[in-house]
matplotlib code that plots the C-alpha trace (Angstrom):
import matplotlib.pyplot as plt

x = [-4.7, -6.0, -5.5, -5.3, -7.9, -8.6, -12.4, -12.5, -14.9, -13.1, -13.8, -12.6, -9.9, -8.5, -10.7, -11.9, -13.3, -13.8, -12.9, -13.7, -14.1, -17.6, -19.0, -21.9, -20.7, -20.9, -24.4, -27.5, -29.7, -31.9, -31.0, -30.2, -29.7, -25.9, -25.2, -24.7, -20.5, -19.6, -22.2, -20.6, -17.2, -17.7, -19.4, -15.9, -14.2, -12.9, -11.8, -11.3, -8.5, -10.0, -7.7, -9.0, -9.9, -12.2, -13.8, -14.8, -16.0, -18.3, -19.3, -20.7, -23.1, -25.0, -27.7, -27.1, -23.2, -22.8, -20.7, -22.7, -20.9, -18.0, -14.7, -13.4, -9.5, -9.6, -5.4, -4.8, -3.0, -5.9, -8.8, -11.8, -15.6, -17.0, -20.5, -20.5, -18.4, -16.9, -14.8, -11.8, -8.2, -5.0, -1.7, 1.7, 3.4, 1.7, 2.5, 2.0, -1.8, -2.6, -1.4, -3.6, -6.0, -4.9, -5.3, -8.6, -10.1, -9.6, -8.6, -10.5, -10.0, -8.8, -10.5, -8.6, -10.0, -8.5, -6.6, -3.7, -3.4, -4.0, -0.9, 0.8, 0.2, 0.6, 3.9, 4.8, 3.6, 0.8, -2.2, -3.2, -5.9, -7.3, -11.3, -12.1, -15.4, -14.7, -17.9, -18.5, -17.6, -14.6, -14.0, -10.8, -10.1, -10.4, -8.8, -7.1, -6.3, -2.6, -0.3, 2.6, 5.7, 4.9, 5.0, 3.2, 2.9, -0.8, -2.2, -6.0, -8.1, -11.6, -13.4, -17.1, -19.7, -22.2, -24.5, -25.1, -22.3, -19.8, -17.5, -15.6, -12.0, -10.3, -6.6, -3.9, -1.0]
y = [-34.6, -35.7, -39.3, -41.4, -44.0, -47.0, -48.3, -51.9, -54.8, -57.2, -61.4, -64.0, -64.2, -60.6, -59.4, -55.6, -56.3, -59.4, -60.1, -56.6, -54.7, -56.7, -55.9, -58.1, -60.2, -57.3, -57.8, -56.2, -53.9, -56.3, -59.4, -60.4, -57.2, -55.6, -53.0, -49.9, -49.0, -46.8, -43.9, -43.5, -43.9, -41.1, -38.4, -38.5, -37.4, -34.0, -35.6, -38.4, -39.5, -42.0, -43.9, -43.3, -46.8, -47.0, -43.3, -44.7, -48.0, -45.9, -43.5, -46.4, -47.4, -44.8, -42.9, -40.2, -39.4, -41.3, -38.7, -35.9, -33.2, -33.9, -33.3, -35.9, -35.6, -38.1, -39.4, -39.0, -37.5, -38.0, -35.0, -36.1, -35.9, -35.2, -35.5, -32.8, -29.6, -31.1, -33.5, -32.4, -34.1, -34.4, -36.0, -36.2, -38.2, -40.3, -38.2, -34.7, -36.4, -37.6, -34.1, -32.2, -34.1, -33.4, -29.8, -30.2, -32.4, -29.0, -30.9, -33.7, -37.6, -38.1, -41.7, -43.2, -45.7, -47.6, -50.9, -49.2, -46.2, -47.5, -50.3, -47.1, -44.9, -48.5, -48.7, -44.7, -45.4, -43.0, -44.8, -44.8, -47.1, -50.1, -50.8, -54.0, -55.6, -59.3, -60.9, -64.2, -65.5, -66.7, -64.7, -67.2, -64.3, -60.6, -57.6, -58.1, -55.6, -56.4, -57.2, -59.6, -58.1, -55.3, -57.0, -54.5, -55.0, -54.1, -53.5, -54.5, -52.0, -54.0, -56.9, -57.2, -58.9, -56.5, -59.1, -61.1, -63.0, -60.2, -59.6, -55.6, -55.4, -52.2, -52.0, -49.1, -49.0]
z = [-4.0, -6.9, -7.7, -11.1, -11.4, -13.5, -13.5, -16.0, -16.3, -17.3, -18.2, -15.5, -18.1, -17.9, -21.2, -21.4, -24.4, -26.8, -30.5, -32.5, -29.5, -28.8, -25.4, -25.6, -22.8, -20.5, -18.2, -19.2, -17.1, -17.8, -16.6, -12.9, -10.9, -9.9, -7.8, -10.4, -8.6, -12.0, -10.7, -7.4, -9.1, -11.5, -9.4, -7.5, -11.2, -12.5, -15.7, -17.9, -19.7, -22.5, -25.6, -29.2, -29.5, -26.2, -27.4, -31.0, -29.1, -26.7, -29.9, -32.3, -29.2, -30.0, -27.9, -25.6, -24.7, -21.1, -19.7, -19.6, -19.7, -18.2, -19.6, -22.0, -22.8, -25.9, -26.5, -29.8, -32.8, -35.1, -36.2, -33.9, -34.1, -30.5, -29.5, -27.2, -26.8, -23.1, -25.6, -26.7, -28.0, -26.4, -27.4, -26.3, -23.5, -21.5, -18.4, -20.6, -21.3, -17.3, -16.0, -18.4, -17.0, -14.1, -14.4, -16.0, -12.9, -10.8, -7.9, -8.5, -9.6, -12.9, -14.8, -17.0, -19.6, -22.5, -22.5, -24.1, -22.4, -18.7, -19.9, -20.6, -17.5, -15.4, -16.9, -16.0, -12.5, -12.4, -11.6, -8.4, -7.7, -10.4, -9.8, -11.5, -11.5, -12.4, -14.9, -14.4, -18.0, -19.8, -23.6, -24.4, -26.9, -27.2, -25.5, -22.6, -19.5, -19.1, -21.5, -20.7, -18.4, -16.5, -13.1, -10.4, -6.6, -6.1, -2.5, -1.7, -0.4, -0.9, -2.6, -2.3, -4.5, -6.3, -7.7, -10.6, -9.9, -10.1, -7.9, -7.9, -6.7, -5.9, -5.7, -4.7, -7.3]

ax = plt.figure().add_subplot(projection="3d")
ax.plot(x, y, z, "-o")
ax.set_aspect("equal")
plt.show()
């Protein structure tokens, strides 16, 4: 069965992102070494399901695409410029969106990405498991991961530290 899947860093204070969608407290390859979890994660993925804003984000940092060619269902009502041909737009409900996905994944797990849209699909109950690797510093300001309300029961399936101070949690919905 394919299952819905969140995959966040996120600040000690909840933050995906900080002011202006800055990333710059993320960890660099270069400094003290982590456990790379996101390769793993994403060989196991059919499709992903990213918001407009998180696509525009990964766009302006420039260099090669990281997704390969995977397919890249981008939410949006807006034209779009894609990098690569496996890009494509898709609008509509937030349930419409995850099971085009779905059908795209072939059978496979469907990544969703996007503070927004993952509030959204959280909200519709369709996620089915939340990865989050926790950085060890505080942003006091930015973009968080959950937004106020929204009250979930979440069930731990593991918590391990990956190095470099980080610690990744996964959780079923």
């Amino acid at each position: 069965m394919t299952r819905v899947r969140a995959f966040f860093a996120t600040s000690l204070d909840g933050m995906i992102a900080g002011p202006e969608d800055a990333l710059d407290w993320l960890p660099d390859h270069g400094e003290e070494e982590a456990e790379d979890t996101f390769t793993p994660f994403f060989a196991e993925i059919g499709a992903m399901l990213m918001g407009r804003r998180t696509f525009e984000v990964v766009k302006r940092l420039g260099g090669e695409w990281p997704y390969g060619d995977s397919p890249i269902l981008v939410a949006t009502s807006r034209a779009l410029d894609a990098p690569v041909p496996s890009v494509r737009a898709v609008h509509g409900t937030i349930e419409a969106m995850v099971e085009e996905a779905r059908e795209v994944a072939g059978g496979r797990d469907v990544y969703l990405d996007g503070g927004a849209l993952f509030r959204s699909a959280l909200e519709a109950d369709l996620i089915d498991e939340i990865t989050m690797t926790l950085v060890p510093v505080v942003l006091g300001e930015g973009i968080r991961l959950f937004s106020e309300g929204g009250r979930r029961k979440l069930t731990l399936e593991s918590a391990r530290s990956i190095g470099a101070g980080m610690v990744q949690i996964r959780y079923r919905v």
